[in-house]
C-alpha positions as CSV (number, residue, x, y, z in Angstrom):
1,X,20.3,65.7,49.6
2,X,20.0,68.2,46.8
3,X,21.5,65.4,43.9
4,X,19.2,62.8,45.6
5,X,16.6,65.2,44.5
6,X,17.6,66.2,41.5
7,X,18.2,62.6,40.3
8,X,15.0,61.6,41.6
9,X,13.3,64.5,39.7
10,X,15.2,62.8,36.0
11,X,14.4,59.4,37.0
12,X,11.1,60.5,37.1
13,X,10.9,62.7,34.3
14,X,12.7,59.8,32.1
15,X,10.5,57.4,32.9
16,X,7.3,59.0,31.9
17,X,5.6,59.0,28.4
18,X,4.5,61.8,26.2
19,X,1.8,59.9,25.0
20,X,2.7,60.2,21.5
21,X,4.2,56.6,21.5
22,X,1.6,53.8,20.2
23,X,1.0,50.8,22.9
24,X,0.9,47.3,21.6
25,X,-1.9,45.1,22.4
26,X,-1.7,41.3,21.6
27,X,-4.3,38.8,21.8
28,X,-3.2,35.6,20.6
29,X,-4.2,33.0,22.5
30,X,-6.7,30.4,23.5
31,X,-7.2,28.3,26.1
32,X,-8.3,24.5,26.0
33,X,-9.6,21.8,27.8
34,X,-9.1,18.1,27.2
35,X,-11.5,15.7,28.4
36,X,-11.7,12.1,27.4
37,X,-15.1,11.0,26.6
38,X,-16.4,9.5,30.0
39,X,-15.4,13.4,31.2
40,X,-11.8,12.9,32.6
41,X,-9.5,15.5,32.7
42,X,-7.0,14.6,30.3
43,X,-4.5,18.0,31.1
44,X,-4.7,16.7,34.9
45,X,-1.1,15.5,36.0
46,X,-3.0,13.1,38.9
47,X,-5.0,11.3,35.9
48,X,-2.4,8.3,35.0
49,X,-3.8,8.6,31.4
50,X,-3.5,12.4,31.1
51,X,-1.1,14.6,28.7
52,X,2.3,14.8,29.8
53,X,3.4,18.4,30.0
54,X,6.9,17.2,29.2
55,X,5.4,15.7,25.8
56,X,3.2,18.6,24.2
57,X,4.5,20.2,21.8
58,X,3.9,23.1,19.2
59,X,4.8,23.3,15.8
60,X,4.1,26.4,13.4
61,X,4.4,26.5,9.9
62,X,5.8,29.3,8.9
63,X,7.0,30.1,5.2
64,X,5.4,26.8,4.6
65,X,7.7,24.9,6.6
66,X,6.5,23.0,9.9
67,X,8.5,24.5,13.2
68,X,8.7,23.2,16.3
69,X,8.4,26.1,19.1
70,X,11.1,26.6,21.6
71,X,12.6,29.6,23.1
72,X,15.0,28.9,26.1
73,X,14.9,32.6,27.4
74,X,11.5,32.9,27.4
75,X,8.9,31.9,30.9
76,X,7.4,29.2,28.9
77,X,9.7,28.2,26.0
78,X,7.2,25.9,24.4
79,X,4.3,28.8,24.0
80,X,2.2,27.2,26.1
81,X,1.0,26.5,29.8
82,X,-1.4,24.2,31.7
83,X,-2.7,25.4,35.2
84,X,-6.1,24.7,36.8
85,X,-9.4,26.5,36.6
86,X,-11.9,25.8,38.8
87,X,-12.0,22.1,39.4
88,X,-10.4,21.6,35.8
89,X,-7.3,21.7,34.2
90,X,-6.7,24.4,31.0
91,X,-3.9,24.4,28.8
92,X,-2.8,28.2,27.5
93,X,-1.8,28.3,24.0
94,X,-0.2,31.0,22.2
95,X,-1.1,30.5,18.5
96,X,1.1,31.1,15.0
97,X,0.7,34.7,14.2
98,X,2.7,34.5,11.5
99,X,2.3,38.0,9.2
100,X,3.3,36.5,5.9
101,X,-0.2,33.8,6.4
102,X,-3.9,35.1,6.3
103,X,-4.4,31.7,8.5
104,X,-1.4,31.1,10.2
105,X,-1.6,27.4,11.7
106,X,-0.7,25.5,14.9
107,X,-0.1,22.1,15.3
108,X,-0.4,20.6,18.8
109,X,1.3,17.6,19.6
110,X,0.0,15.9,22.6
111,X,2.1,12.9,22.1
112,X,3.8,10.6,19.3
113,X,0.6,9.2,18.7
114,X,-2.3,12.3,18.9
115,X,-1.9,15.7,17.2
116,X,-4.4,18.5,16.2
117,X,-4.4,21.5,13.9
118,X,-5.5,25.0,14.7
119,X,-5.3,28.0,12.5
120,X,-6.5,31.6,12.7
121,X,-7.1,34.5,11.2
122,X,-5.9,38.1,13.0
123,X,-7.1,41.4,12.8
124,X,-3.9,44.0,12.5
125,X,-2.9,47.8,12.5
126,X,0.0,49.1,13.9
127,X,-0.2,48.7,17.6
128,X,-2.8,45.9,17.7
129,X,-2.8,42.1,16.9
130,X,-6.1,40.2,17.8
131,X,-7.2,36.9,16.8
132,X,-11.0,37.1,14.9
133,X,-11.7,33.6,14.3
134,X,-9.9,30.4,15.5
135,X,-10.6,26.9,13.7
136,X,-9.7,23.7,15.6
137,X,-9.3,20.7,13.2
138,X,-11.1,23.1,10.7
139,X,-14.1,23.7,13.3
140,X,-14.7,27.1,13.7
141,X,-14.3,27.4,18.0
142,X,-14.1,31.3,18.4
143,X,-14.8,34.2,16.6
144,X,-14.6,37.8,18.3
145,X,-17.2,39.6,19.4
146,X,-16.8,42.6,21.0
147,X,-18.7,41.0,23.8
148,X,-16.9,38.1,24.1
149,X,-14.4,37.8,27.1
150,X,-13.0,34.4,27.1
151,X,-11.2,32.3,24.3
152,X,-12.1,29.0,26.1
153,X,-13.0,25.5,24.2
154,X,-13.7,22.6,25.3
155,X,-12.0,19.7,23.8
156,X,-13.1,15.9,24.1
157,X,-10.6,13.1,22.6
């Protein structure tokens, strides 16, 4: 009983912070959704005409060179994720953040035939990364405002 406690007394002691160390807060994304222009969800996988999951794709240009985004060990390996909101579907998008770039860009390919282009400029110090203002096909669609509590727009194709 006595090294039960006493390793119960390190694990504890471990585990907790001075509160010296700096936490890291990232915002980088923005959420999207994708209606055509008669107001059908076009990120609805019941809508025959929708975007296929399977085909989006993300692409950032880093050191001036277009890469496509894939990262097996991560929970979505494609930086992205579509789920429903209310009676519409959103996709989840985590943008190029890219240090070397003042406007790090995105490409979003919804298919072989449709892509778009997002870029965005971040505010930085040590322990934080947050977008300030994101463009969509050079159309300023956020800027942050201490205010604001969504990164939502709505897209019609």
């Amino acid at each position: 009983m006595k090294y039960i406690l006493i390793i119960s007394i390190a694990v504890i002691l471990v585990s907790c912070s001075s509160g010296d160390e700096p936490s890291a807060f990232v915002d980088v994304s923005i959420e999207l959704s994708v209606l055509d222009i008669d107001g059908n969800d076009l990120l609805n996988p019941n809508n025959d005409d929708s975007f296929k999951e399977s085909d989006i794709k993300l692409y950032y240009v880093i050191n001036e060179e277009k890469r496509e985004v894939y990262d097996p060990n991560m929970q979505y390996p494609r930086n992205f994720f579509i789920f429903k909101e209310g009676a519409i579907y959103r996709i989840r998008l985590l943008l190029n953040n890219d240090k070397s770039d003042d406007k790090p860009i995105t490409y979003i390919q919804w298919n072989d035939k449709d892509s778009d282009t997002i870029s965005a400029e971040f505010y930085r110090t040590n322990n934080l990364t947050r977008k300030e203002k994101v463009w969509f096909n050079d159309k300023l669609i956020y800027e942050f405002d201490d205010n604001t509590s969504e990164s939502f727009y709505k897209l019609t194709k």
